[in-house]
N, C-alpha and C positions, 0 to 999 in steps of 0.2 A: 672716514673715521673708523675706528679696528668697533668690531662688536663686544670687544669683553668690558670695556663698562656698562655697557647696557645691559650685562647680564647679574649683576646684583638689584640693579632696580628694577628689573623684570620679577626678580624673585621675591624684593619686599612687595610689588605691585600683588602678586599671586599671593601671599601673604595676608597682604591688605583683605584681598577678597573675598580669603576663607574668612578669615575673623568676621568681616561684613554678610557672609549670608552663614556664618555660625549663629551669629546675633539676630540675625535676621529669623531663620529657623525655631531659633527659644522663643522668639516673642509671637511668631506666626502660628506654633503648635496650638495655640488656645485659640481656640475660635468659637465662641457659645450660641448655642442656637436660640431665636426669638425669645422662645420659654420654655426654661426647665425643672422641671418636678427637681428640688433638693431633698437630696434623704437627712433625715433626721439623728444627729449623733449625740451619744450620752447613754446613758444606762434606761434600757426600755423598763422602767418600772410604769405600772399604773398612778399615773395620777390625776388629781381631782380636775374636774369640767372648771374652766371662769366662771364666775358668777356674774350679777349685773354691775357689779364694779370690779374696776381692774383700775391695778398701778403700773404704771410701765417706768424705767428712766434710761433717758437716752444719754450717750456719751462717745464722742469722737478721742478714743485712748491713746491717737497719732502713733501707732506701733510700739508704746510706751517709752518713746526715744524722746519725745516733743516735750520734755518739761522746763520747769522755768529759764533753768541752766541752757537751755540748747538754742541756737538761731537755725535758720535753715536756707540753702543758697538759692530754692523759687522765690523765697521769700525777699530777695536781697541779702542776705545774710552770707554765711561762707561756709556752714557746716553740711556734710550730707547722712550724718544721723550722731545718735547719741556719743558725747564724749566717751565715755568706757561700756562695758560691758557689765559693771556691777552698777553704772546708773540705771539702765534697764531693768534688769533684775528688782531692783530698788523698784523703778516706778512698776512694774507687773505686780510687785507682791502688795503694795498701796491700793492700787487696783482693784485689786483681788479683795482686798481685804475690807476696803468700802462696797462693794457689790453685796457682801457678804451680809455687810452689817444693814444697807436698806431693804433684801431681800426684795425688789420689785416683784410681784408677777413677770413681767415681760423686762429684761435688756434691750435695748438696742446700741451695738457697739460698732462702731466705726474703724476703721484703719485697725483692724485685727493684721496679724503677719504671723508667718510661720518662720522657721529658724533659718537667718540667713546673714549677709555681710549687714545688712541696712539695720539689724537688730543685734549684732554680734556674735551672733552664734544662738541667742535666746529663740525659743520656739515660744511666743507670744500668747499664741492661737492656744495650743495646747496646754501652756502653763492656765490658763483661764480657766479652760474646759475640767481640767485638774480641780481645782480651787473652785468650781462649783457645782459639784459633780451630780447634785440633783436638777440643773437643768437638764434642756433638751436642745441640742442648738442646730438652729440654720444654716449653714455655712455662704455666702456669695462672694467667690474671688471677683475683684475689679482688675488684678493685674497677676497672671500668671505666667511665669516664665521660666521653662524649661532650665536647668541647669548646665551651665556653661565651663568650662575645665579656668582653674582658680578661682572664680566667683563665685561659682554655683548658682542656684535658681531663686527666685522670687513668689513668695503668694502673699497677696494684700486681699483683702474685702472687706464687707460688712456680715455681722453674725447678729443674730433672734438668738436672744435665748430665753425659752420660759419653763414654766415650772409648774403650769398648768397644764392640761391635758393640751396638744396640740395636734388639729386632724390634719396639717401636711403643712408645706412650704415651696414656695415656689419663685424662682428667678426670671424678674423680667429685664429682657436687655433694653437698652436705653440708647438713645442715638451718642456716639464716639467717634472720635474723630482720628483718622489715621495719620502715623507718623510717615517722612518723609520715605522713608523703607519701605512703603506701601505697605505696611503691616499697625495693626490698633496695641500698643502698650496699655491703655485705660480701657475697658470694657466697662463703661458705667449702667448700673443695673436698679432694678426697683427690688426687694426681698418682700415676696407676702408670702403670712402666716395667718393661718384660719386656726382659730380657737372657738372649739362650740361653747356654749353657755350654758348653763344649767336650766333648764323647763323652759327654755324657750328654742322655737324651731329656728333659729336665724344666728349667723356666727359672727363673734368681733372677727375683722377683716383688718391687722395690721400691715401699711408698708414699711419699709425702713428705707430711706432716702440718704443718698451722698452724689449729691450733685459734682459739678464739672467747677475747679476756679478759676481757672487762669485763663479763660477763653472770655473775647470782648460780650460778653451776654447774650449772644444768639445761640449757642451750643445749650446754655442751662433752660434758655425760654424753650427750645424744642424739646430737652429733657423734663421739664413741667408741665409741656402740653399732654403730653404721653401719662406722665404721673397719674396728674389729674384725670385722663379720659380713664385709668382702671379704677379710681377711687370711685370715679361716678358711679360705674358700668355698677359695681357692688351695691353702694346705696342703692338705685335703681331696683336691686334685686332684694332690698329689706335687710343688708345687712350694716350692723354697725362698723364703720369705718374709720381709721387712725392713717396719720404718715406722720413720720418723726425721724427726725435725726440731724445731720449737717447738710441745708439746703444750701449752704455758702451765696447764699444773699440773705441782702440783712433783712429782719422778721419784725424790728421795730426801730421808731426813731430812738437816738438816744444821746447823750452829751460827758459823754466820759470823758475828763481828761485827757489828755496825750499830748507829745511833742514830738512825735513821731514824722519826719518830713512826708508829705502829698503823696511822692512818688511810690511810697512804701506801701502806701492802699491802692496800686494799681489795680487790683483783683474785685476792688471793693462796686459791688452791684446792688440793686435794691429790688427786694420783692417786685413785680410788676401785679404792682393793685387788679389789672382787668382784668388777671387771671384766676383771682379768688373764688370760687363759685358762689353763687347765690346762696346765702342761708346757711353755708359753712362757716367754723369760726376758729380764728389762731387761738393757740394755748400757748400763750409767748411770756417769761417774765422780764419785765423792762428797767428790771433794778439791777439785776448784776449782767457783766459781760459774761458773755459764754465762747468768744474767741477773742484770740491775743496774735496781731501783726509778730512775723516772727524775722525780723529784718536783723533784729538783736537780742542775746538775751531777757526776759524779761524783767520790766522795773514799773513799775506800777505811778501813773501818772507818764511815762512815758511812749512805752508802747499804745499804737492803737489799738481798740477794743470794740466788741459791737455784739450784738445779738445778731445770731446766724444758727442758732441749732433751739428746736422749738416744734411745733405739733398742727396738725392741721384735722380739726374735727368734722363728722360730715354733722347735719341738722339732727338725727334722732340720738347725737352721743349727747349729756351733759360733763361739760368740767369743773369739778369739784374742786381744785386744786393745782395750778403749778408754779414750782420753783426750781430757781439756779442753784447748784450749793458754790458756794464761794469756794474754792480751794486756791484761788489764787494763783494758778496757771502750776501749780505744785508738780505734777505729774501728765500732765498733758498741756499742750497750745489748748485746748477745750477745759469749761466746766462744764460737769452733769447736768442733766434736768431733770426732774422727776416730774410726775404729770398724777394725777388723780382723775377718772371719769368714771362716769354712770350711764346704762344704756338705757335711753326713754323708753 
């Protein structure tokens, strides 16, 4: 057989290759160590110490792409982000503009993104940081990836943002699982922020959690092990300790409606009770959903629903207060939570 046809498929072959260690190269430059001291962005102005109460509300913003209009294709669905560019828009300035009006103490925000194909060009991250500009915020990419020629690059994490004095921030890594590229795309991490307190020697110690979904449950049981062993290690040491965010296992029983087929809650896990620690207590509210199955748009009564974002208190916190706000999956697969405590 003559060698010239062999020599076009040699060439998409070498073709192939660059593109597979180009891609391979973007997702492998991120590689975070154990723990990292995060620096603090926002305007260093002086502000006040926490007091013995603090308000915190947590919220998974899904890259402000996930609202009720959008499905998503992990999901079963068939979308891989927002219909247009001015939905986005739309759900950031909503965002924005409820953050604005609860004024928590403490954010804790989920699936933040920087400007890219999966938000349409919207810088997410920064339109936020914009729109609250007397925070202070944390930053922790879960997924960073160098920029690739017509795609470009990706940054997804979780963000703190408070508005009280904040004496530092720090990134713990979380166990992740690699892709088949031998390289990790998800870098799932824990965010602690220390916030000293007013007249007393001892700091609120907040985590920010966004566990792993789509993995058969043993991936998020190791990521809770780890959780939990820095929450202890803190109480141990006097201080008041918080985790809150999207644990993506469910945080309570509950009976919502839906008609959503089985299949569609593949994801769906459940707290594993033994790992609760003693004398700790959830801040969970059991009356409204705080995620929404994204298999299809959403329609209320039909999609499945569940508590999965919620707070984990150590024994010297009390909670005063928490609630879902209904939005109705408006601008995110998530509603808010707010939370209210008091340090004993």
């Amino acid at each position: 057989m003559s060698a010239r046809p062999l020599i076009p498929l040699l060439l998409l072959a070498a073709l192939l290759a660059a593109v597979l260690l180009a891609i391979r190269g973007a997702i492998g430059a991120y590689r975070p160590a154990a723990m990292t001291e995060v620096a603090l962005g926002g305007e260093d102005a002086a502000a006040p110490p926490a007091g013995d109460s603090l308000r915190i509300l947590s919220w998974n913003i899904g890259f402000a792409s996930m609202s009720a209009e959008a499905d998503f294709f992990a999901d079963g669905g068939r979308g891989l982000r927002a219909p247009s560019r001015a939905m986005v828009e739309r759900n950031v300035a909503a965002i924005g503009e409820l953050l604005r009006f609860e004024a928590p103490d403490i954010v804790l925000a989920q699936e933040l993104a920087g400007a890219s194909w999966l938000t349409h060009g919207v810088d997410v991250l920064g339109d936020l940081r914009t729109r609250l500009k007397e925070y202070r915020l944390a930053f922790a990419p879960t997924v960073e990836v160098a920029p690739l020629p017509a795609i470009g690059g990706l940054t997804v994490g979780s963000g703190t943002l408070g508005r009280v004095a904040v004496a530092g921030a720090t990134r713990h890594q979380l166990p992740s699982k690699p892709l088949p590229l031998g390289v990790t795309l998800q870098h799932f991490n824990a965010l602690e922020t220390r916030l000293p307190i007013s007249g007393r020697a001892k700091e609120w110690v907040i985590f920010e959690v966004h566990l792993a979904a789509f993995d058969d449950g043993s991936l998020r049981r190791k990521q809770l092990e780890r959780v939990l062993w820095l929450m202890e290690r803190e109480f141990a040491a006097g201080n008041h300790v918080i985790a809150g965010g999207d644990w993506n296992l469910r945080l309570a029983a509950t009976d919502f409606p839906y008609t959503t087929a089985e299949k569609a809650k593949f994801w769906v896990r459940d707290f594993p009770a033994d790992l609760t620690p003693a004398g700790w207590r959830w801040a969970v509210d059991a009356t409204v959903p705080t995620c929404r199955t994204l298999e299809r748009p959403y329609r209320p009564g039909v999609n499945y629903t569940c508590v999965i974002d919620g707070f984990l208190v150590s024994p010297n916190v009390e909670v005063a207060s928490v609630e879902t706000i209904d939005l109705a999956f408006t601008h995110s697969d998530h509603n808010p939570v707010r939370l209210a405590v008091r340090a004993k």
